[in-house]
C-alpha positions as CSV (number, residue, x, y, z in Angstrom):
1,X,-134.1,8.0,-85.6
2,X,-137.3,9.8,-85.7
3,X,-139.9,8.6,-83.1
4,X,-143.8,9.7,-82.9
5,X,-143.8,12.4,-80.1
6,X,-146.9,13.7,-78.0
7,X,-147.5,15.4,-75.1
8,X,-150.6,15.2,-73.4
9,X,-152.2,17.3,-71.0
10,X,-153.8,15.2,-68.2
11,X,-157.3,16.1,-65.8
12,X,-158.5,19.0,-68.6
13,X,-160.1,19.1,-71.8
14,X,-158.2,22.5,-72.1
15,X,-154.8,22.7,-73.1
16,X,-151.8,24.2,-70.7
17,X,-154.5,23.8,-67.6
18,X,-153.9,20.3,-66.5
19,X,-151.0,18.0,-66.3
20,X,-148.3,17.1,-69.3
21,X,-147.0,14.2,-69.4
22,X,-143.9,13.6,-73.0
23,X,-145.1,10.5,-74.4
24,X,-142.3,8.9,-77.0
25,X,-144.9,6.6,-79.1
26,X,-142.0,4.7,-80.9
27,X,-140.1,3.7,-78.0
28,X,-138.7,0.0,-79.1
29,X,-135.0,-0.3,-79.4
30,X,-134.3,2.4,-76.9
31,X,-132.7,1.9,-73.8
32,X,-132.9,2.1,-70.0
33,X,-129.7,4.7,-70.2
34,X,-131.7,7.0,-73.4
35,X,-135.0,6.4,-71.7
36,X,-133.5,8.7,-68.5
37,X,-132.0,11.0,-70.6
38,X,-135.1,12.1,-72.3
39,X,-137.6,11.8,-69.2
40,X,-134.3,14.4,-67.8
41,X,-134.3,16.6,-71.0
42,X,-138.2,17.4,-71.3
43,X,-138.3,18.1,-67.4
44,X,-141.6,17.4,-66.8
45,X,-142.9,15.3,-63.8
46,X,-142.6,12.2,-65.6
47,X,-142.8,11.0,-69.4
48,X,-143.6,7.6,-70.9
49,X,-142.2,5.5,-73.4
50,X,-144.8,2.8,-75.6
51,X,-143.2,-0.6,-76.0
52,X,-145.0,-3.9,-77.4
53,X,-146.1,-5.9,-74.4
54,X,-144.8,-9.0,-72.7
55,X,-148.0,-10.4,-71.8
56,X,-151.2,-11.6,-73.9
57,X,-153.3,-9.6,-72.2
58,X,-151.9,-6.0,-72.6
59,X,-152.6,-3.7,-75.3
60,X,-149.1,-2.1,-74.9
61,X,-146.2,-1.9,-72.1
62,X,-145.3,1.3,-71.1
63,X,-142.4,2.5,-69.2
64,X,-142.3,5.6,-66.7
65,X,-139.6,7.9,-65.3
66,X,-139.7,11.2,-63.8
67,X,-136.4,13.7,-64.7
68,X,-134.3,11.1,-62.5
69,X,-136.0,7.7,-61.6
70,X,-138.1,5.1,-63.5
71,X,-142.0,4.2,-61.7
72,X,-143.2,1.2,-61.4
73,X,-147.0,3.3,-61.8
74,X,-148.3,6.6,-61.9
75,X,-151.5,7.6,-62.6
76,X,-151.3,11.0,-65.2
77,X,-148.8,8.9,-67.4
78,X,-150.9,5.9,-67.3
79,X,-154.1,8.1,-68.2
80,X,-152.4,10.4,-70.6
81,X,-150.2,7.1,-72.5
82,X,-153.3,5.8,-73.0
83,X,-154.4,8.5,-74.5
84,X,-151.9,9.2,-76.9
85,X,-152.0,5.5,-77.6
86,X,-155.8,5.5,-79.0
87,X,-154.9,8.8,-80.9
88,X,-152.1,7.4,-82.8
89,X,-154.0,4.1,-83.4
90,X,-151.7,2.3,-81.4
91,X,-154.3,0.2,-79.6
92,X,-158.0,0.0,-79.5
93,X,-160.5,-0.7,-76.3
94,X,-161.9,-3.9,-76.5
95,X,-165.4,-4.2,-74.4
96,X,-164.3,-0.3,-73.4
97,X,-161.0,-1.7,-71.9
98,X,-157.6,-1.2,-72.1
99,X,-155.0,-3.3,-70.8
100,X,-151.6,-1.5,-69.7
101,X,-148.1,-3.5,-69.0
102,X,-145.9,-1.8,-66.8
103,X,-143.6,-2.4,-63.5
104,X,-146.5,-3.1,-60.6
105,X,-148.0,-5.6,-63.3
106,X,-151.3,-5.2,-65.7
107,X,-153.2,-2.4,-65.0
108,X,-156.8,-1.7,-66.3
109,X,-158.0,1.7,-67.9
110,X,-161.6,2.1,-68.6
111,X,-162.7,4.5,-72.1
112,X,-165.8,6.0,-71.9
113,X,-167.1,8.3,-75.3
114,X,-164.8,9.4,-77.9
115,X,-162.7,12.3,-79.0
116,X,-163.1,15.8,-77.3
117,X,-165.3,14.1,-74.6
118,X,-163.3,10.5,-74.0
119,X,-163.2,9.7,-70.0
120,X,-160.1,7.7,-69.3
121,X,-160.2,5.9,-65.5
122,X,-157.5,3.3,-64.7
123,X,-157.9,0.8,-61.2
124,X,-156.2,2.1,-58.8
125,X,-153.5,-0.9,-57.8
126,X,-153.9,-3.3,-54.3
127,X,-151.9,-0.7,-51.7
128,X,-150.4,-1.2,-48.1
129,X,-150.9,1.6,-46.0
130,X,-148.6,2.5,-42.6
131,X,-149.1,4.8,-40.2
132,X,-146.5,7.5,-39.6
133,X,-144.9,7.5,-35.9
134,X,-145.4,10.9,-33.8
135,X,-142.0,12.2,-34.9
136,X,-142.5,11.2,-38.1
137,X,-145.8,13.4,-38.0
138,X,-143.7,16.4,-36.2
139,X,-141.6,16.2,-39.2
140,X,-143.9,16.4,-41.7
141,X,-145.7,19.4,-40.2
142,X,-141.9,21.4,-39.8
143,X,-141.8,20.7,-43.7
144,X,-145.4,22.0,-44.7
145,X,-145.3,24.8,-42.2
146,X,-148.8,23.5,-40.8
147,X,-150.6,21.4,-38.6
148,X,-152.1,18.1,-40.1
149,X,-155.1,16.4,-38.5
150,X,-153.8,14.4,-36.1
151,X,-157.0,12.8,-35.2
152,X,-157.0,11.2,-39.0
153,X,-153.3,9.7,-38.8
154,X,-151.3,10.7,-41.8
155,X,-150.0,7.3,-43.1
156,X,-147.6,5.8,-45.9
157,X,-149.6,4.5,-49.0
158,X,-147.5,2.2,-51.0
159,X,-149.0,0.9,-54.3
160,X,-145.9,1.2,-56.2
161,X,-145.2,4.6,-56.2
162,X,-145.5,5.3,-52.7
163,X,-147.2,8.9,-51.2
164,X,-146.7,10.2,-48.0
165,X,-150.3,11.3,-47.2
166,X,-152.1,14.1,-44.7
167,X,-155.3,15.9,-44.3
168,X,-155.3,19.2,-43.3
169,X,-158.3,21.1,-41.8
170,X,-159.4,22.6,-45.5
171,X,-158.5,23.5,-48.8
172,X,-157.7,26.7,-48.2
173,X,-154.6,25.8,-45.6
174,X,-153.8,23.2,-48.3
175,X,-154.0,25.8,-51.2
176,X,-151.7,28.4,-48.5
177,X,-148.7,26.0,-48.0
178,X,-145.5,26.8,-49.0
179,X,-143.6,23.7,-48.1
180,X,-139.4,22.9,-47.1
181,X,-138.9,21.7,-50.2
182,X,-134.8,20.6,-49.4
183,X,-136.1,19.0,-46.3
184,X,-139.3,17.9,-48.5
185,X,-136.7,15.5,-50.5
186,X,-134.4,14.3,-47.5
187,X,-138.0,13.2,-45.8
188,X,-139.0,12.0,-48.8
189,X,-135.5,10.0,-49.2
190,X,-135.7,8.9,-45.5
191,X,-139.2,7.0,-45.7
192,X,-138.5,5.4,-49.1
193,X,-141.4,7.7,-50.5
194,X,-142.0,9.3,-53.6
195,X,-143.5,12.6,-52.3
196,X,-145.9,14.1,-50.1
197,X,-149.4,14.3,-51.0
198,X,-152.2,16.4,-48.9
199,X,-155.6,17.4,-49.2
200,X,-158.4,19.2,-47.4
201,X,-162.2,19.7,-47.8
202,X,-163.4,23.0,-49.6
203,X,-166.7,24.4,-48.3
204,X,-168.5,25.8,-51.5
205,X,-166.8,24.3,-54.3
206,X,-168.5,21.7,-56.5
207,X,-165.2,19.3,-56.0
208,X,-165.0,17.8,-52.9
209,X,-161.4,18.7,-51.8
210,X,-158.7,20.6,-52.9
211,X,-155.5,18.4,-53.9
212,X,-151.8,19.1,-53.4
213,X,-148.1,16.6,-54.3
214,X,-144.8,17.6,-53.8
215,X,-142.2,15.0,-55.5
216,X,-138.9,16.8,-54.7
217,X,-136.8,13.8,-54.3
218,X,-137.8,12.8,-57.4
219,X,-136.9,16.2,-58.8
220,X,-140.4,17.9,-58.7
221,X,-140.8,20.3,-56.4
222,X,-144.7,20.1,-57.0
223,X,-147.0,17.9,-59.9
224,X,-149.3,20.4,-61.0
225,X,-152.2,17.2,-61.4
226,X,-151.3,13.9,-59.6
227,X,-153.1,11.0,-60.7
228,X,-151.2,8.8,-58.4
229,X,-151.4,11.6,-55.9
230,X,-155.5,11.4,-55.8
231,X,-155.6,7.6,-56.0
232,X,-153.4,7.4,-52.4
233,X,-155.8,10.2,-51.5
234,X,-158.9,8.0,-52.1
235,X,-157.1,4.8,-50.4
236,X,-156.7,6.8,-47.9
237,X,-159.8,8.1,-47.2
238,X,-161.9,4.8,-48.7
239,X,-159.2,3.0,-45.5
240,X,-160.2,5.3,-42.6
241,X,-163.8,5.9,-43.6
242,X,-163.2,9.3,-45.0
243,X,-165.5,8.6,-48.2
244,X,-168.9,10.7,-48.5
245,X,-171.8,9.0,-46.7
246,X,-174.0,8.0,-49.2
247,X,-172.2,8.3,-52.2
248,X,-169.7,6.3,-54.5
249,X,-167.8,9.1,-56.4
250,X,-166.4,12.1,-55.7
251,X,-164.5,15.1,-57.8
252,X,-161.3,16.1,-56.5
253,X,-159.2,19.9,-57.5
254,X,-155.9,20.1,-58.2
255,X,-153.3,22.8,-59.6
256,X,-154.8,26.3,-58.9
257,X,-151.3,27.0,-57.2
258,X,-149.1,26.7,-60.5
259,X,-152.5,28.0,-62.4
260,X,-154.1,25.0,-63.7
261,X,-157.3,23.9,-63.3
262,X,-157.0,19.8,-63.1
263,X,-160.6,17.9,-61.9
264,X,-160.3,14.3,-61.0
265,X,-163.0,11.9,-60.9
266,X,-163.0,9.6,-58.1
267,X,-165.0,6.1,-58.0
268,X,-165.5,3.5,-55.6
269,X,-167.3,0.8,-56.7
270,X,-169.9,-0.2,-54.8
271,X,-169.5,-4.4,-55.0
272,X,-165.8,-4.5,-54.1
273,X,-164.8,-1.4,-53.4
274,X,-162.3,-1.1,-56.2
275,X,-161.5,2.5,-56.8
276,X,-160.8,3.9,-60.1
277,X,-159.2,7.5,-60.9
278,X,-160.2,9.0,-63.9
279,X,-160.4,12.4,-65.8
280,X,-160.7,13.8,-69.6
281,X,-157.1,14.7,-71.8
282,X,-155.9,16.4,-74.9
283,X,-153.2,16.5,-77.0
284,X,-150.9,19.7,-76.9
285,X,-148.2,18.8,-78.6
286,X,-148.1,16.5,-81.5
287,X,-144.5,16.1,-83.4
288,X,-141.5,13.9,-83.7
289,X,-138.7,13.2,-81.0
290,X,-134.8,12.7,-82.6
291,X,-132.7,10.3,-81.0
């Protein structure tokens, strides 16, 4: 059967400098089994499958696996589905909302201008955060081959996909790791967690800080542009009063180390304190997936 194909490169408006994610547009009648087997044969860090939703008040359901697990969430999928999606003419804002089905529940995506210049931001999902134990921390530095902060307690961030998270003294040490990546996984395995994800402050930049997520038990040694990544990164900081005095956004880099150039927008609302993760796409690939 022939099924609408895209890929979709996440936090650019250039293509082959952000993230891809495989989106399979036609994905009814497929299952769980042929839904692992393609997420395994692209190879990328995850790809999505579009599926008629469940619930009145989704646009679309949409399914998630990296090359060996299904998500519950993830945030470059999410953005780059929805993408795809509004391309095809597969669903259409209503108010300048979408509405996205998948395993952690209904997620919302905002769509801001059109075309070339469409901003895509989804909510980032209620999280639980835990703090890592002093052995735990030990660990995690023997894996990165550097010292976190331990003054700002790296911590767990669960919000379905779950990110082990760290700040280290600047982007430059983040931007100069070369992590463990076998021990990365087993780490990874141990705490239940679907990578590591770290970050530290540039000095000059325009963005903020500098972004890094290694996924290896997940088979992805490193996600070139983690939307999921960037929203733990923003719990974290929103949690421990990391946020920029005086401000309710922030841009964060990601991907100079596998030569991308990924920008994420960052916003905490200023009522609730809802965050939202957002960032422009394009389509790199457009074709038709066999099966």
């Amino acid at each position: 059967m022939k099924r609408a194909y895209k890929v979709v490169d996440v936090f650019t408006k250039t293509p082959l400098l952000g993230n891809p994610v495989a989106v399979v547009l036609d994905a009814d009648g497929l299952d769980t089994k042929t839904m692992q087997a393609i997420a395994s044969w692209t190879n990328l860090s995850e790809t999505t499958f579009l599926l008629p939703p469940t619930k009145p008040q989704a646009d679309y359901r949409l399914r998630i696996f990296t090359p060996k697990h299904e998500l519950p969430f993830a945030g470059h999928p999410t953005l780059g589905s929805a993408h795809a999606a509004l391309e095809a003419g597969r669903a259409v804002p209503r108010n300048g909302v979408l509405v996205q089905e998948c395993g952690v529940g209904l997620v919302e995506l905002a769509v801001e201008g059109d075309g070339a210049n469409r901003m895509l931001s989804f909510a980032v999902p209620p999280a639980k955060l835990t703090p890592l134990n002093p052995a735990q921390i030990e660990r995690l530095e023997g894996i990165l081959g550097a010292t976190v902060e331990r003054k700002i307690t790296p911590m767990i961030v669960d919000m379905g996909v779950v990110w082990i998270v760290a700040q280290l003294s600047s982007a430059a040490k983040v931007l100069a790791l070369r992590p463990d990546f076998g021990r990365s996984a087993a780490f990874e395995h141990s705490l239940g967690a679907t990578g590591i994800t770290v970050f530290g402050p540039h000095e000059t930049d325009d963005a903020q800080i500098e972004v890094r997520s290694f996924a290896c038990s997940q088979g992805v040694q490193e996600d070139p542009v983690c939307g999921s990544g960037n929203a733990s990164v923003a719990v974290f900081r929103q949690k421990l009063g990391l946020l920029p005095k005086g401000r309710n956004d922030y841009t964060a880099t990601q991907g100079h180390c596998l030569g991308r150039a990924g920008r994420i927008a960052v916003h905490i609302h200023a009522g609730d304190g809802q965050i939202t993760i957002g960032g422009q796409c394009v389509t790199a690939v457009d074709g038709v997936l066999k099966t």
